[in-house]
VODRENDO-284181 format. One record per residue (C-alpha): x, y, z; residue in one letter. Coordinates in nm, 2 decimals. Example, Ala and Ser with C-alpha at 12.3 -4.5 7.8 and 13.67 -1.06 7.14 Angstrom:
<pts>
{xx = 1.23&yy = -0.45&zz = 0.78&aa = A}
{xx = 1.37&yy = -0.11&zz = 0.71&aa = S}
</pts>
This chain:
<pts>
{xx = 5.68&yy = 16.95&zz = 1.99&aa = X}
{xx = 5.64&yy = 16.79&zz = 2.33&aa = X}
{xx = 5.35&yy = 16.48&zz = 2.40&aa = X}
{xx = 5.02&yy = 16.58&zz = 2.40&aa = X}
{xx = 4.75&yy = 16.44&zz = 2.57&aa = X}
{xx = 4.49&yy = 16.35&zz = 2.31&aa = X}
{xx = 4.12&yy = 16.24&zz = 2.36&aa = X}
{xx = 3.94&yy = 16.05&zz = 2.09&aa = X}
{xx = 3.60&yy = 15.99&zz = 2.18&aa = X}
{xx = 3.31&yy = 15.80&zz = 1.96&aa = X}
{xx = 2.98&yy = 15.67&zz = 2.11&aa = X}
{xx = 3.05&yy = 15.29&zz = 2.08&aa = X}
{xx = 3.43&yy = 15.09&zz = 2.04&aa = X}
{xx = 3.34&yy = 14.94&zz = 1.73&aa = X}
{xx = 3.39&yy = 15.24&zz = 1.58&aa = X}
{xx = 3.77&yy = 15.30&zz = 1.76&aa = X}
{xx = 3.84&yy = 14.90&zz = 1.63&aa = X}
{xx = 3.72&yy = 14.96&zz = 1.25&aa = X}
{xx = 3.81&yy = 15.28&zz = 1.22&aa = X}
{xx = 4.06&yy = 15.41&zz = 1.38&aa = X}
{xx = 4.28&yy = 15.17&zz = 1.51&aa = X}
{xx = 4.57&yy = 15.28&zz = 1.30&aa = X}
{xx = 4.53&yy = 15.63&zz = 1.34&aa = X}
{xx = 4.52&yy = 15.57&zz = 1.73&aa = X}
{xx = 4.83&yy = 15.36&zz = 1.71&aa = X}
{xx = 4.98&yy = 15.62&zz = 1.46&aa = X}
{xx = 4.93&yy = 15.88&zz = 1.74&aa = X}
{xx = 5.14&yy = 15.67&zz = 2.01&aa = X}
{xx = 5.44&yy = 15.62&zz = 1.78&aa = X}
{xx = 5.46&yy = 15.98&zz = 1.72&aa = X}
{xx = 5.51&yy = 16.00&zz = 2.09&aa = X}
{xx = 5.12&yy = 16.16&zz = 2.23&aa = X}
{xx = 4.96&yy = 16.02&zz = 2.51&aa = X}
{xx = 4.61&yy = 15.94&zz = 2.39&aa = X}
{xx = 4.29&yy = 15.88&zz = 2.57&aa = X}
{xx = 4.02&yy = 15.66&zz = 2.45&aa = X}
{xx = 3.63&yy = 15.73&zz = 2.57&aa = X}
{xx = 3.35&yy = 15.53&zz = 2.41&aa = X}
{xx = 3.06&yy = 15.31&zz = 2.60&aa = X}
{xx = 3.15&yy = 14.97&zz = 2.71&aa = X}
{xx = 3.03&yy = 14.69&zz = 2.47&aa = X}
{xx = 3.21&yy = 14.45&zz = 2.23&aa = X}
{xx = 3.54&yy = 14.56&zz = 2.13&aa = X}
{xx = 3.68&yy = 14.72&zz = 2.47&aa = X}
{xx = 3.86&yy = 14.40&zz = 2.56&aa = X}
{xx = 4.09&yy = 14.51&zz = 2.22&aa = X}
{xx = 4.12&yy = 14.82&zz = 2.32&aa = X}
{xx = 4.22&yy = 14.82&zz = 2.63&aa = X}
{xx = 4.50&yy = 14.60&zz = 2.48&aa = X}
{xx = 4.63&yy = 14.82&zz = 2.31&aa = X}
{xx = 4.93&yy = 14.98&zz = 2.40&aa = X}
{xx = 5.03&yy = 15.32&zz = 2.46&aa = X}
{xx = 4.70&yy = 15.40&zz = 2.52&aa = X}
{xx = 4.41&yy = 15.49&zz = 2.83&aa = X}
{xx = 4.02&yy = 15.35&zz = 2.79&aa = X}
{xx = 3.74&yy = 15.54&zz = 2.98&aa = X}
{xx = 3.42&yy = 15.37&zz = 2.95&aa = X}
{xx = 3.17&yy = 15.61&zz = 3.00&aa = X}
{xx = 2.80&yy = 15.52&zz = 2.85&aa = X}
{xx = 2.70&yy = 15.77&zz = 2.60&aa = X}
{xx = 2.34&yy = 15.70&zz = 2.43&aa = X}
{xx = 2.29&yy = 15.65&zz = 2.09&aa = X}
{xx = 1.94&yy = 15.83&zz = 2.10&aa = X}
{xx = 1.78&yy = 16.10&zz = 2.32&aa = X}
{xx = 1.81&yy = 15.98&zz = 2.65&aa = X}
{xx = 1.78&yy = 16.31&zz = 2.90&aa = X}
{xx = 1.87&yy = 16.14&zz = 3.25&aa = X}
{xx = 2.14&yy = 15.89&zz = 3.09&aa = X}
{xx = 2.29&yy = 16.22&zz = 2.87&aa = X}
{xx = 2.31&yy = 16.50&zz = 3.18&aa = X}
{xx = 2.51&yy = 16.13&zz = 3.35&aa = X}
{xx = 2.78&yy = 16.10&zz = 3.04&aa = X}
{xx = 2.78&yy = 16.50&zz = 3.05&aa = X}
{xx = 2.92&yy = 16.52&zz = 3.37&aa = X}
{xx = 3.11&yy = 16.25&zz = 3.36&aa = X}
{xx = 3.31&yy = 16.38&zz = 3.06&aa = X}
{xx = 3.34&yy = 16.68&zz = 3.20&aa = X}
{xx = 3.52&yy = 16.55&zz = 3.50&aa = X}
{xx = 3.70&yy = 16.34&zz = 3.31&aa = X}
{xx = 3.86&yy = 16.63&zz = 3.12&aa = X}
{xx = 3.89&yy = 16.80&zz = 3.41&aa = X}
{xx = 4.14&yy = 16.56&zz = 3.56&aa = X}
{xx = 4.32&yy = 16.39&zz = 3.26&aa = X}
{xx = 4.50&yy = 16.70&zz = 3.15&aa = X}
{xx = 4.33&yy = 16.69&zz = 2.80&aa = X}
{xx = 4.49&yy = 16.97&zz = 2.57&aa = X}
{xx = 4.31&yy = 16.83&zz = 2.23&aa = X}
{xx = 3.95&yy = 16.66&zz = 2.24&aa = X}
{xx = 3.83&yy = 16.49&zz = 1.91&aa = X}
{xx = 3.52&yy = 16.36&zz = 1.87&aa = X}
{xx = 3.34&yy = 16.16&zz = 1.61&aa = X}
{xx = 2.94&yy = 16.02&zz = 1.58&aa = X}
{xx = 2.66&yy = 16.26&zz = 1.65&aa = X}
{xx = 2.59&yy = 16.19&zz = 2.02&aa = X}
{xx = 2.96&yy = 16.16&zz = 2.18&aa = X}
{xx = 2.99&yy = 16.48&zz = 1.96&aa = X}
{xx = 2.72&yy = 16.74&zz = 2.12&aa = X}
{xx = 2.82&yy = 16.55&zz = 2.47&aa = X}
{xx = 3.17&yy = 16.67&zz = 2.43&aa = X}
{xx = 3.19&yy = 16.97&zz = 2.25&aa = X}
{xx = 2.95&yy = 17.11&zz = 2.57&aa = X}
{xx = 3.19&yy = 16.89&zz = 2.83&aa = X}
{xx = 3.55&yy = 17.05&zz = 2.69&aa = X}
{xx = 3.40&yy = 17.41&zz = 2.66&aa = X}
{xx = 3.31&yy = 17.38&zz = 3.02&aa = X}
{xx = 3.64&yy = 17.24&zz = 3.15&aa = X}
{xx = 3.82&yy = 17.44&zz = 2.90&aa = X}
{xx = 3.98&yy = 17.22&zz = 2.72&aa = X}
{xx = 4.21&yy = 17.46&zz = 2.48&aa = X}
{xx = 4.14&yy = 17.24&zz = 2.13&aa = X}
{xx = 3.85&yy = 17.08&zz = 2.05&aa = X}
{xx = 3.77&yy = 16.94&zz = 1.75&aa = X}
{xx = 3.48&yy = 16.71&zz = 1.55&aa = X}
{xx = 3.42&yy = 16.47&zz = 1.26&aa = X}
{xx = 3.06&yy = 16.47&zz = 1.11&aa = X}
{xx = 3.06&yy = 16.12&zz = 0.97&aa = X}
{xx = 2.70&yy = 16.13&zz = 0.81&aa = X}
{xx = 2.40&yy = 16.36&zz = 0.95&aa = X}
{xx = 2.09&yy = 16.14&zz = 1.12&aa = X}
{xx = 1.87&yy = 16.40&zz = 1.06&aa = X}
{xx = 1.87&yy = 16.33&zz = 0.69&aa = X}
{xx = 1.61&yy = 16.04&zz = 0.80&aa = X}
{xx = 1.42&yy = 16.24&zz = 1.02&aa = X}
{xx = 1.11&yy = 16.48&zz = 0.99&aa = X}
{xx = 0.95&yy = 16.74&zz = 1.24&aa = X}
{xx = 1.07&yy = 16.78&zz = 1.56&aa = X}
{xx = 1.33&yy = 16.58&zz = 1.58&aa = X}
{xx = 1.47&yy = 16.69&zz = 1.26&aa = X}
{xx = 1.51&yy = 17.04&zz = 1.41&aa = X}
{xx = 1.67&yy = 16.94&zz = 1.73&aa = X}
{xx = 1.94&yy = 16.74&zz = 1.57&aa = X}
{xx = 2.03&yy = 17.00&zz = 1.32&aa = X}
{xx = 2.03&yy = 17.26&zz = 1.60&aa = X}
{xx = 2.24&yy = 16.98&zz = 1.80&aa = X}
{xx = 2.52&yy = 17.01&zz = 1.49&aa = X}
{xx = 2.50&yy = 17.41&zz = 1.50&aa = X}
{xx = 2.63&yy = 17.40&zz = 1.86&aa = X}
{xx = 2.89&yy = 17.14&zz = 1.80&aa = X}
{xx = 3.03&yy = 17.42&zz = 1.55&aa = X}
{xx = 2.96&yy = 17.69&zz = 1.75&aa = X}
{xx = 3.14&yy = 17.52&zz = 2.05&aa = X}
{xx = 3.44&yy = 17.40&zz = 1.91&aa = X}
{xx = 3.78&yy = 17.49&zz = 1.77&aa = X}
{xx = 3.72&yy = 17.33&zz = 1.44&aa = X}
{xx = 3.55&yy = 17.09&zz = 1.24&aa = X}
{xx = 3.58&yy = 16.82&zz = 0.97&aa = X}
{xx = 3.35&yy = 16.68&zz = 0.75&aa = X}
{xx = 3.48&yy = 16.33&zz = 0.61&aa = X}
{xx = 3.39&yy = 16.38&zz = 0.25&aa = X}
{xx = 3.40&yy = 16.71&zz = 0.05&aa = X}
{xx = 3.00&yy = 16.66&zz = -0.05&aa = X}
{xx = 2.92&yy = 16.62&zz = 0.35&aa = X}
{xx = 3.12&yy = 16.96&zz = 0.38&aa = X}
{xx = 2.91&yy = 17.07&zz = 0.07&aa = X}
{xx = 2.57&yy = 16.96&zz = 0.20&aa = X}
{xx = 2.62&yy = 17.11&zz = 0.57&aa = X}
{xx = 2.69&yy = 17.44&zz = 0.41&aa = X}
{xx = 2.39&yy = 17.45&zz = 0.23&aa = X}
{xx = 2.21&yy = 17.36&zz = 0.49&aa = X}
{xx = 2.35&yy = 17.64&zz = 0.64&aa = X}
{xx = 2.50&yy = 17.42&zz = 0.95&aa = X}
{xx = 2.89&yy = 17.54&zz = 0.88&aa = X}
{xx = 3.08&yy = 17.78&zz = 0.67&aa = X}
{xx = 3.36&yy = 17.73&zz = 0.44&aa = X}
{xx = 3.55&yy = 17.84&zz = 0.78&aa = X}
{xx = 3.40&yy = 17.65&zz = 1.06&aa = X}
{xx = 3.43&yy = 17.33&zz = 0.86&aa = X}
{xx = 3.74&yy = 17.16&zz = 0.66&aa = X}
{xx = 3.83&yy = 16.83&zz = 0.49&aa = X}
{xx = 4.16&yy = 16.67&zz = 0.53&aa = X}
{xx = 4.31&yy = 16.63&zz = 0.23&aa = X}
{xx = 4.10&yy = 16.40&zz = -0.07&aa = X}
{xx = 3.85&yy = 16.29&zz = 0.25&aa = X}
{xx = 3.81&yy = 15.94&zz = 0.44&aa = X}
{xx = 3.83&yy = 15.91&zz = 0.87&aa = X}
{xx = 4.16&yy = 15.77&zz = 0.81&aa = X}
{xx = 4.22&yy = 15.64&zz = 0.47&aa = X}
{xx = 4.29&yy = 15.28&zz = 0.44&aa = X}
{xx = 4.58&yy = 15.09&zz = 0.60&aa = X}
{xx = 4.74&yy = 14.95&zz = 0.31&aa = X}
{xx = 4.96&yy = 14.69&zz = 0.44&aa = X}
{xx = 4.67&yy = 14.57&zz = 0.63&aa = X}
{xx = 4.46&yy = 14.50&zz = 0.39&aa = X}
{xx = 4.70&yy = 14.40&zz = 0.13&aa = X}
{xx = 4.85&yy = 14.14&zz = 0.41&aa = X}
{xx = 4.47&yy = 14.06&zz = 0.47&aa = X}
{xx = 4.46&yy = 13.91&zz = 0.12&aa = X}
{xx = 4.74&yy = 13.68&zz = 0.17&aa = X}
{xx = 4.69&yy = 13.55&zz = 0.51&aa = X}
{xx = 4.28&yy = 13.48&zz = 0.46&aa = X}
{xx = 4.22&yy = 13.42&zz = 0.09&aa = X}
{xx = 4.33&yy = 13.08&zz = 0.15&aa = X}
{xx = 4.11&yy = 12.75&zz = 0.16&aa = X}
{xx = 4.07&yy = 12.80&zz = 0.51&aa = X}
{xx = 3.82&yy = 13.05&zz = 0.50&aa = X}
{xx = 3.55&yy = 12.94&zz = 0.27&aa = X}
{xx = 3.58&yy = 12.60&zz = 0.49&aa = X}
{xx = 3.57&yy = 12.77&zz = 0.83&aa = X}
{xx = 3.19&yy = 12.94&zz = 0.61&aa = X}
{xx = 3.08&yy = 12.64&zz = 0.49&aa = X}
{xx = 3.15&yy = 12.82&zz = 0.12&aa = X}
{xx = 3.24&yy = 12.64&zz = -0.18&aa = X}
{xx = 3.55&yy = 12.84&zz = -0.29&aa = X}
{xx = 3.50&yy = 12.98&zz = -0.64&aa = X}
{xx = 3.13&yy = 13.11&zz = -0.61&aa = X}
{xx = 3.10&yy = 13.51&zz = -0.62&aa = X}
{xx = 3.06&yy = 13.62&zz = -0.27&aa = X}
{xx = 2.92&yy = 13.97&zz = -0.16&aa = X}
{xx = 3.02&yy = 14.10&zz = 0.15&aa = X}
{xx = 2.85&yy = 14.42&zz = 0.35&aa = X}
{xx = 3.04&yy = 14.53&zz = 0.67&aa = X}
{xx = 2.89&yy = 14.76&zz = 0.93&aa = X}
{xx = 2.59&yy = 14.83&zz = 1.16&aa = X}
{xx = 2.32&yy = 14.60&zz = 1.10&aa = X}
{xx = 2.02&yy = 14.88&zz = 1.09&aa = X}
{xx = 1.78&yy = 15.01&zz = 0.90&aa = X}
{xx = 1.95&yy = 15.32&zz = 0.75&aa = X}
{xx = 2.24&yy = 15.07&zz = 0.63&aa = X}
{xx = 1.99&yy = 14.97&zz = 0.37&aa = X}
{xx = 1.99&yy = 14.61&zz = 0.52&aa = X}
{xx = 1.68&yy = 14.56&zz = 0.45&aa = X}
{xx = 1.75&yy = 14.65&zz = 0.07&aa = X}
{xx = 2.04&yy = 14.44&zz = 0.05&aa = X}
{xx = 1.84&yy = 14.14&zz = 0.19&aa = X}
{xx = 1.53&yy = 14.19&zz = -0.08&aa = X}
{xx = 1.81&yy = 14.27&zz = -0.38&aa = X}
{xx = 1.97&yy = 13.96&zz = -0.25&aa = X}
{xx = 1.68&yy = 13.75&zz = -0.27&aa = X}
{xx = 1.61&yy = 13.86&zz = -0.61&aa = X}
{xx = 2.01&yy = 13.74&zz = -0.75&aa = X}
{xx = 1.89&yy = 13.39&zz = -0.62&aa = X}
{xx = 1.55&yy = 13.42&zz = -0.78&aa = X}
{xx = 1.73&yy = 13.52&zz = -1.15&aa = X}
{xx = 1.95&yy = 13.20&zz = -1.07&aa = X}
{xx = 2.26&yy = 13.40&zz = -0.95&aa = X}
{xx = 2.49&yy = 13.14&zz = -0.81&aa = X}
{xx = 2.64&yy = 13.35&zz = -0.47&aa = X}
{xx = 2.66&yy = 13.40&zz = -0.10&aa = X}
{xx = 2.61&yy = 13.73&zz = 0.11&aa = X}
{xx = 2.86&yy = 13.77&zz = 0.41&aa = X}
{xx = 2.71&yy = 14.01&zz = 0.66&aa = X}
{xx = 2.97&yy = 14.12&zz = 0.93&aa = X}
{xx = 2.90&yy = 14.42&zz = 1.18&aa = X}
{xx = 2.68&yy = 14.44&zz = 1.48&aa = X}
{xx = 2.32&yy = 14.42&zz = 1.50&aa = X}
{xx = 2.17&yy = 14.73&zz = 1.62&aa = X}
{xx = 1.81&yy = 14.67&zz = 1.52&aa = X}
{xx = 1.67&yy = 14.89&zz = 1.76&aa = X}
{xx = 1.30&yy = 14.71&zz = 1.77&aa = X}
{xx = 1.26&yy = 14.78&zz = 1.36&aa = X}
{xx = 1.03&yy = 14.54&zz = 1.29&aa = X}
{xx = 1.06&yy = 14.49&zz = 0.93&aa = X}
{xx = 1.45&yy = 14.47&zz = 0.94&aa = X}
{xx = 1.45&yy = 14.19&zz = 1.20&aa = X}
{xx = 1.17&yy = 14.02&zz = 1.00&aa = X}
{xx = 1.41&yy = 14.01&zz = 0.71&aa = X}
{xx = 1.69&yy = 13.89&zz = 0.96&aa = X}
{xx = 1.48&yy = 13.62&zz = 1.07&aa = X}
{xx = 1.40&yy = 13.51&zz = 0.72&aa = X}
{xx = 1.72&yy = 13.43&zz = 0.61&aa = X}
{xx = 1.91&yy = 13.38&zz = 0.98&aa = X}
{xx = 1.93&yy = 13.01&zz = 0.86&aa = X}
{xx = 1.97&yy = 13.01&zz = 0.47&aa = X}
{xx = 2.24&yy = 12.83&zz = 0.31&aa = X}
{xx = 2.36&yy = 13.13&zz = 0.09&aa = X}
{xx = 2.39&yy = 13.37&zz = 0.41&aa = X}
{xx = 2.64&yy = 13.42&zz = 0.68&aa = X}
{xx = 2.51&yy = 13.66&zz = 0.93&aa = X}
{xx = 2.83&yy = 13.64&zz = 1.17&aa = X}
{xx = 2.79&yy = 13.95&zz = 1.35&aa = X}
{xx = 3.03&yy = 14.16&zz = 1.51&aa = X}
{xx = 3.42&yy = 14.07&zz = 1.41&aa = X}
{xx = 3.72&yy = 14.25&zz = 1.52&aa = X}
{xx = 3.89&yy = 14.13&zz = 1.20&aa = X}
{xx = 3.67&yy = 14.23&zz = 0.89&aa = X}
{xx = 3.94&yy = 14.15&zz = 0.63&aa = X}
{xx = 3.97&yy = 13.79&zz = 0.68&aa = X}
{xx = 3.58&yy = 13.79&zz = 0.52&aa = X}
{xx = 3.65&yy = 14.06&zz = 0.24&aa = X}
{xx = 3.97&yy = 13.89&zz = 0.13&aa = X}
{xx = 3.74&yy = 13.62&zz = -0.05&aa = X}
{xx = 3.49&yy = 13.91&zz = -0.18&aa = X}
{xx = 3.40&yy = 13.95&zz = -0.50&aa = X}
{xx = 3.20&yy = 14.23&zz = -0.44&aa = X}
{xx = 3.09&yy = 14.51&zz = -0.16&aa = X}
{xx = 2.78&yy = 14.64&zz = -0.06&aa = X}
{xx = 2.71&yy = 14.92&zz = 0.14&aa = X}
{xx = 2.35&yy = 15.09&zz = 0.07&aa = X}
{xx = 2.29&yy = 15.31&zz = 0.30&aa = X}
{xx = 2.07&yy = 15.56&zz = 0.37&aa = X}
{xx = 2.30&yy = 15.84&zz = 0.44&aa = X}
{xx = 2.71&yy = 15.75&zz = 0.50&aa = X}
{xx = 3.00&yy = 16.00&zz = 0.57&aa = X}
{xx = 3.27&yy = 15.91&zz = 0.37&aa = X}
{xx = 3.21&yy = 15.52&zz = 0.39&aa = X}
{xx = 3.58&yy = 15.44&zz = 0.49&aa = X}
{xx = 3.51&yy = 15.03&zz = 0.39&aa = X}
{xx = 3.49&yy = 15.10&zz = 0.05&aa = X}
{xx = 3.84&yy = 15.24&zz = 0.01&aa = X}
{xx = 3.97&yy = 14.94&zz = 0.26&aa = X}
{xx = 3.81&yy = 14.68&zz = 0.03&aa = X}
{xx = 3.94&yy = 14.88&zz = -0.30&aa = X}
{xx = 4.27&yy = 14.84&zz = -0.18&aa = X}
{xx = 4.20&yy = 14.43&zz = -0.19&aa = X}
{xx = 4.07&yy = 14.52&zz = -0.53&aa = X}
{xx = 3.73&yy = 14.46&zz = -0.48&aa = X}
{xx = 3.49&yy = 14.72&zz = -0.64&aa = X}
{xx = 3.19&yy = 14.83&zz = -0.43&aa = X}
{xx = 2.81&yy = 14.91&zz = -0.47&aa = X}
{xx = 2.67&yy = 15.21&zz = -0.27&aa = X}
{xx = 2.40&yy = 15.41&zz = -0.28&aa = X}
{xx = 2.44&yy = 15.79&zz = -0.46&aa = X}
{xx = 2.39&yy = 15.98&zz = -0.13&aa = X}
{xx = 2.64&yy = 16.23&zz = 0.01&aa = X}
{xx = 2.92&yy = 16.09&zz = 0.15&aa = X}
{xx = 2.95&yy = 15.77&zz = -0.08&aa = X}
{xx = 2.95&yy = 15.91&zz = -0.38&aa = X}
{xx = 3.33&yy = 16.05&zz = -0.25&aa = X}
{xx = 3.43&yy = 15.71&zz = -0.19&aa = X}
{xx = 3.29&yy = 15.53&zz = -0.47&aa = X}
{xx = 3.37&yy = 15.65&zz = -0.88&aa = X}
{xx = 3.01&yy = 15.56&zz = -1.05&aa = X}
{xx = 3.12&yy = 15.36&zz = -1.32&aa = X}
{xx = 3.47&yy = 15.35&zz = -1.24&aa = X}
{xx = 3.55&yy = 15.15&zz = -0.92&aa = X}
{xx = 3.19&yy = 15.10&zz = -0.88&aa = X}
{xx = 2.80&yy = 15.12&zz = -0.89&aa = X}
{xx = 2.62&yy = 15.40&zz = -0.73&aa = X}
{xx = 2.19&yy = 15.31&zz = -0.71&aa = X}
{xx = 1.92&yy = 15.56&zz = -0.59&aa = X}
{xx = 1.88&yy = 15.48&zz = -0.19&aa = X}
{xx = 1.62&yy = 15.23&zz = -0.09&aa = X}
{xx = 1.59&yy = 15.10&zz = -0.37&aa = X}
{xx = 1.63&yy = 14.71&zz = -0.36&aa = X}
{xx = 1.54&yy = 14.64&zz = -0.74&aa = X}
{xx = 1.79&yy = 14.92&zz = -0.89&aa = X}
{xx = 2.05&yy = 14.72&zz = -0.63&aa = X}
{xx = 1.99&yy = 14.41&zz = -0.75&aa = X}
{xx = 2.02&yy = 14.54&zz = -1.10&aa = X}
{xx = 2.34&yy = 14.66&zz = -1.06&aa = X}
{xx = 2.49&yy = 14.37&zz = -0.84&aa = X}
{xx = 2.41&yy = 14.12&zz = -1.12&aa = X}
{xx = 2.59&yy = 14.36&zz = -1.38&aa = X}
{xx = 2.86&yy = 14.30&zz = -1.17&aa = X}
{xx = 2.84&yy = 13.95&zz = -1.09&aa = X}
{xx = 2.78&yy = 13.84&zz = -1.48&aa = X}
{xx = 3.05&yy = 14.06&zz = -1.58&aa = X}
{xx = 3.36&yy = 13.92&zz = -1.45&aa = X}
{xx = 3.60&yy = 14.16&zz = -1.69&aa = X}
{xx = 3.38&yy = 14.41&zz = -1.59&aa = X}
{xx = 3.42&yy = 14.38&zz = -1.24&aa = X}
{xx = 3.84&yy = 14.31&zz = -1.25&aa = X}
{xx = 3.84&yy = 14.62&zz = -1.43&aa = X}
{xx = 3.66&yy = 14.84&zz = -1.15&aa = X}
{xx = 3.84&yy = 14.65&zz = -0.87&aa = X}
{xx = 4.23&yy = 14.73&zz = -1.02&aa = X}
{xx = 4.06&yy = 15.11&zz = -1.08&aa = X}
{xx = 3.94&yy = 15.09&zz = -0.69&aa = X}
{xx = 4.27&yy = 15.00&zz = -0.61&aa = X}
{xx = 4.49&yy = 15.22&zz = -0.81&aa = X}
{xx = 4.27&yy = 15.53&zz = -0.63&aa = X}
{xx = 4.28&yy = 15.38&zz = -0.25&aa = X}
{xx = 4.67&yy = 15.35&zz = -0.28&aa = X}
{xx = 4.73&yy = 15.68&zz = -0.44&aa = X}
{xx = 4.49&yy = 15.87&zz = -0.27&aa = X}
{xx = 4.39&yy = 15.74&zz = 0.06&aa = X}
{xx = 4.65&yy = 15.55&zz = 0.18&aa = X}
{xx = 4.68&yy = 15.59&zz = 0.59&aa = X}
{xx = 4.98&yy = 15.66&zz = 0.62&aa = X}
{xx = 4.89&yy = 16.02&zz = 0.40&aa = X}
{xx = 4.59&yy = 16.06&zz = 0.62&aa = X}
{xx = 4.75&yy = 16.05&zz = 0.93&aa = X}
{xx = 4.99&yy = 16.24&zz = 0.90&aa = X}
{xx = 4.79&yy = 16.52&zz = 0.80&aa = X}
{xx = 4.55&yy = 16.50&zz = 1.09&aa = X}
{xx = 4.84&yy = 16.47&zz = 1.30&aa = X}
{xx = 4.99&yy = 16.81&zz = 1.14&aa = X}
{xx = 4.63&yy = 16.96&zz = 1.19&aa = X}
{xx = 4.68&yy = 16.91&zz = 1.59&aa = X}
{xx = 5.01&yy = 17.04&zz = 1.60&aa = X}
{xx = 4.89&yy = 17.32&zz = 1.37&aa = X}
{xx = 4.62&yy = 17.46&zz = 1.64&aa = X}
{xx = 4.80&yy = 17.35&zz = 1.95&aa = X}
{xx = 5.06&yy = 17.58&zz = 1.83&aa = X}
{xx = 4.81&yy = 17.89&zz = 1.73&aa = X}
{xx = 4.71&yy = 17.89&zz = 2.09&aa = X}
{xx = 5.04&yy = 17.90&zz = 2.23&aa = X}
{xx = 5.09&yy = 18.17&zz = 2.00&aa = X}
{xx = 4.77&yy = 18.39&zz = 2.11&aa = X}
{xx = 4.85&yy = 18.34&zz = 2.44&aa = X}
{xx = 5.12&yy = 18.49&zz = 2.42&aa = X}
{xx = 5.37&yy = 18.20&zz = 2.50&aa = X}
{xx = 5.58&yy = 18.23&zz = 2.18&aa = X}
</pts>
């Protein structure tokens, strides 16, 4: 088949860097011209480093925003006007309704999106309606969509969002599975000496690690009261937290930032374009959120053999085997997560045994390279159907 030009579009390049570098890179080796759209912010430098491959910065909101969203509107729009775009994916809520309107109008021929978790599932009223009405139309205007996990695809059916039809999920599930050599090569070039110095960590304590946007429905706050309550039972460990912060004015969640900004048992680095070099001296991952797609850092730290604790929400409980390669715990719920993070960190067998399980699975099941090539055979698949209904072969 001959090059395509590909648009990948997310709201913010964070999610382009963590996500789906490899799959963007994947996409230039197997000879596509690819398009990257996200709002400017930390991370574009990278990207626009890497090769093969064409950023447009173009500011798409987070949150409702009319005057700033009718700007990005029309500004993807021209965009696929002019770049020759034949398939548009998109992933995140916003940069997904923005899109699937923009490509319908400029008639771009294959468009596609990624639910990667449901806001709404937080919200009430109003707002609730809007954003579930928002997903409707990204169905209704697109050639086809994903969900990341097979319970997302589950839940948005009985929501009555999609159909068995409308939506699919690529093989077992993830964005784009786990690079393995990555992470494996992570383990060897940062679990050295180096890095607990470079922390100010004395090697050999049990370290948890949580990786991605600091906000409320992360469960941050959770995490920093379940935290708190290791060191009050006389847990010896440290809590890594690596991802932007995206407090948004929450009051209570930047109180709880504040409160332990300066403690000696927490590193609150921020936002690093290189997340393995702090899971490769994890003993543990936490990630309990509020609502998730398919939670891709859990599989990335299983394949470094580190078993994670989530919350039992849809989405995670894909990624994470209760009892198996980890601990699932109701949402907000910081005492259940404290409970189950100290099983963990007094159970060393325990927790060996649940990282080599996490690991076996990532590798067998989720490795990257399996991923991508089935998205990739996904594109070909529909650019090929509308040749074919067109009547050009």
């Amino acid at each position: 088949m001959d090059a395509l030009r590909i648009s990948r579009v997310a709201t913010v390049p964070f999610f382009f860097l963590h996500h789906l570098g490899e799959q963007i890179r994947f996409l230039v080796r197997a000879g596509h011209k690819v398009d990257l759209i996200c709002s400017s912010g930390p991370g574009c430098t990278e990207l626009a480093r890497m090769a093969g491959v064409r950023l447009y910065n173009i500011k798409i909101p987070r949150k409702i925003a009319l005057l700033a969203d009718i700007v990005a509107l029309f500004r993807l729009y021209r965009l696929f006007c002019r770049s020759g775009c034949q398939i548009m994916h998109s992933t995140t809520p916003k940069a997904g309704l923005l899109c699937a309107i923009a490509a319908r109008a400029a008639g771009v021929p294959v468009r596609l999106h990624t639910f990667t978790g449901q806001p709404w599932m937080e919200m009430r009223g109003i707002l609730c309606w809007v954003a579930r009405g928002c997903d409707r139309l990204i169905i209704a205007l697109n050639t086809q969509c994903y969900a990341d996990s097979r319970s997302q695809k589950d839940f948005l059916i009985a929501e009555g969002i999609g159909n068995d039809k409308s939506l699919r999920v690529l093989g077992p599930g993830s964005l784009a599975g786990a690079d393995v050599h990555r992470w494996e090569r992570a383990l060897k070039e940062y679990r050295q000496d180096e890095t607990w110095r470079a922390l100010g960590l004395p090697k050999g304590s049990p370290v948890i690690v949580f990786v991605g946007r600091i906000t409320r429905d992360k469960g941050v706050v959770e995490l920093i009261e379940a935290f708190i309550g290791l060191l009050a039972a006389g847990v010896d460990c440290f809590l890594i937290v690596v991802g932007p912060f995206e407090t948004g004015g929450d009051v209570m969640l930047e109180r709880k930032l504040a409160d332990i900004r300066t403690h000696s048992r927490v590193r609150l680095v921020g936002y690093d374009s290189v997340p393995e070099k702090f899971l490769a001296i994890a003993d543990l991952l936490c990630l309990p959120s509020y609502r998730e797609g398919f939670g891709n850092v859990v599989i990335e730290a299983a394949v470094m053999g580190i078993p994670a604790v989530g919350t039992a929400i849809v989405g995670l409980s894909d990624s994470i085997v209760t009892g198996v390669t980890g601990l699932l715990v109701p949402p907000k719920n910081s005492q259940a997560l404290r409970d189950a993070l100290l099983l963990l960190l007094r159970d060393t067998d325990l927790r060996k045994r649940m990282g080599q399980a996490a690991r076996n699975r990532a590798i067998q099941q989720f490795d990257a390279a399996r991923i991508n090539e089935l998205l990739l055979r996904e594109y070909e698949r529909h650019y090929k159907l509308l040749i074919q209904k067109n009547g050009f072969a």
